[in-house]
N, C-alpha and C positions, 0 to 999 in steps of 0.2 A: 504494500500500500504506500509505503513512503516513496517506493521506486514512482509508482501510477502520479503521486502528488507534486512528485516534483519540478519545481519551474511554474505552478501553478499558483496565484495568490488563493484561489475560494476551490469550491468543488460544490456539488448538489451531494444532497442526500435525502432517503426519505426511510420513515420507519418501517423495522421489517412487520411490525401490524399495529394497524392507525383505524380509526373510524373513517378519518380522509384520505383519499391519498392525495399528499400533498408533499412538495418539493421545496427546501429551502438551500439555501445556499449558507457552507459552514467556511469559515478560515483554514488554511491548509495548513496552519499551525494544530489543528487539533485534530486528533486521531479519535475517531470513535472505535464503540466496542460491537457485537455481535449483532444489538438491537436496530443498527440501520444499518443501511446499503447505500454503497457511495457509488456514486457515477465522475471517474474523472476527469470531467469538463467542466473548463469556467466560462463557456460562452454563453449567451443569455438565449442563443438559436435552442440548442439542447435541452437549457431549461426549461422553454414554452413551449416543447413539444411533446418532453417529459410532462408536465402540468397540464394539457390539454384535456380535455373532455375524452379524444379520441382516445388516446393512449390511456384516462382512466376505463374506458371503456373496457381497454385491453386487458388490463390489470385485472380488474375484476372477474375478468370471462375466464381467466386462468388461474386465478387465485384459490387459493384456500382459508378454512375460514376459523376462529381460534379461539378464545378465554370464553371469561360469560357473555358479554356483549356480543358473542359471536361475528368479530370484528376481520374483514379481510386481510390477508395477510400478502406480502411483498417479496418476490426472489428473482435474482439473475437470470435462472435457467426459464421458466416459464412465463415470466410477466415483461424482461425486457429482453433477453437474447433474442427473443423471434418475435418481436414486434417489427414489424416494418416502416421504418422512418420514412419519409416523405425521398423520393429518388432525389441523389444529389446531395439531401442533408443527413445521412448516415454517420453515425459517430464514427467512422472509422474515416473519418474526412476529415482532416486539421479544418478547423472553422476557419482559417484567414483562406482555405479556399472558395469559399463559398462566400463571403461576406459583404462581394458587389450585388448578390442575388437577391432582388429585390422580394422574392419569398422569404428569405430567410433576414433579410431588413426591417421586414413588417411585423415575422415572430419574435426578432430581438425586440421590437420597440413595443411590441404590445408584454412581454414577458417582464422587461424591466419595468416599466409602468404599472404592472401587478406588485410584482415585489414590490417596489418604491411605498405604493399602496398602505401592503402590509405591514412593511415595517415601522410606519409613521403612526400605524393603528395599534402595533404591538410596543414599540415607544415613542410616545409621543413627545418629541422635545421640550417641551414645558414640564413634563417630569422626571426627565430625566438628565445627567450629567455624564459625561464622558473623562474617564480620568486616564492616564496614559499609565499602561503595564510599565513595572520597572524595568523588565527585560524586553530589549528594543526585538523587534519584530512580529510583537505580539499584537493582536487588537485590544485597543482600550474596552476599558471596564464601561460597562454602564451603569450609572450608581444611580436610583430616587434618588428628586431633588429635597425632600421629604419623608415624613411618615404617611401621609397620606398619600401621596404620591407611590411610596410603597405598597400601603394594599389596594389601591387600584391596577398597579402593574402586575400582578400576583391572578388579578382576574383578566389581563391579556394574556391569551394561548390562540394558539391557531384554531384548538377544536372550538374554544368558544365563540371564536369571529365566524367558524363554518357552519356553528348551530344556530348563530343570528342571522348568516349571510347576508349584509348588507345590500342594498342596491349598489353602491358603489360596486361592491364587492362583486355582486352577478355581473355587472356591464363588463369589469374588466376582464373576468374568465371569459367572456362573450366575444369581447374584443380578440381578446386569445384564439379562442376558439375557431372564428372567421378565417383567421391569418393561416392558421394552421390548414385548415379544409382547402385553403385555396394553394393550400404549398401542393395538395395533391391532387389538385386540380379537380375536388368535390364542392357542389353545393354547400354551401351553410345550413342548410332547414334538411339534411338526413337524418332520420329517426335511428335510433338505438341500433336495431336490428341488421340498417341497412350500414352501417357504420362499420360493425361486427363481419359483416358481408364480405364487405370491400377491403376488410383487411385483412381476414384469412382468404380468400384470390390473392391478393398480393402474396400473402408470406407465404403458397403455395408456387406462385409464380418464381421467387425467388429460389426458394428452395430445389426445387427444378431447374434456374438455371447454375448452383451452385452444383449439382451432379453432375453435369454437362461438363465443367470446368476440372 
């Protein structure tokens, strides 16, 4: 993992079982433990394709499911190895090849616009303060600027911004969403099913032409 992080300021990662499935981006200063799964790209292409509706679609339809909440669960081998990225933005593409690609300009700009979102929702600068770690390379600390400050930040978590879903919050998966269908040259208004369709053809397609090869 340190090999995959290196050279890399952030990385994505998502838990390996969440209520959401959701994507954040961690410092490549910090090494997690079993509980998530990292993906090692810092491009914001990756991340709003990983976040996408399509790709939760994915996730899900392959998933398994775990504790009492009987909450779905997240793995390499079934929910991202055989998803099929949009042709052209495949992880296995250095993102500065692709970066004049105005499909792949629309998913960065609507992804980091999410995130930016979120993170203003999970700290909101007025209660929070940024203090500099003592050992240079680190990310700053975020510290309540307050006590009250502190237990309101205590009730920002992603699961509770997703149990409220904000309207801000739908627009911008929406926005997401769009960018994405159009990287694969799908309509916006495909239902569940038809979604599911078109990506197992695809990841049959490819699969077929990886034998051939």
């Amino acid at each position: 993992m340190r090999q995959a992080l290196a050279g890399i300021p952030r990385y994505i990662a998502t838990p390996r079982v969440a209520k959401y499935r959701v994507f954040i981006w961690l410092n490549s200063t910090v090494l997690p433990d079993s509980r998530l799964y990292v993906i090692a790209r810092s491009d914001n292409v990756t991340f709003g394709i990983l976040q996408s509706h399509i790709h939760e679609l994915w996730a899900l339809a392959n998933a398994s499911w775990h504790g009492v909440g009987n909450d779905p669960t997240y793995n390499a081998a079934s929910c991202f190895e055989t998803f099929p990225f949009p042709t052209s933005l495949t992880p296995n593409i250095p993102a500065v090849d692709y970066e004049s690609d105005p499909r792949a300009q629309a998913i960065a700009q609507a992804a980091q616009r999410l995130n930016e979102l979120r993170e203003n929702w999970l700290n909101p600068p007025q209660w929070i303060k940024r203090v500099p770690e003592i050992v240079s390379g680190y990310p700053d600390r975020l510290l309540p600027v307050d006590d009250n400050a502190a237990a309101e930040l205590k009730k920002r978590t992603l699961t509770n911004l997703y149990n409220q879903r904000p309207t801000w919050l739908a627009n911008a998966h929406k926005d997401l969403d769009t960018a994405v269908a159009a990287a694969y040259g799908w309509p916006d208004d495909l239902s569940d099913d038809e979604v599911l369709q078109r990506l197992l053809a695809l990841n049959l397609e490819r699969a077929r032409q990886i034998k051939k090869e």
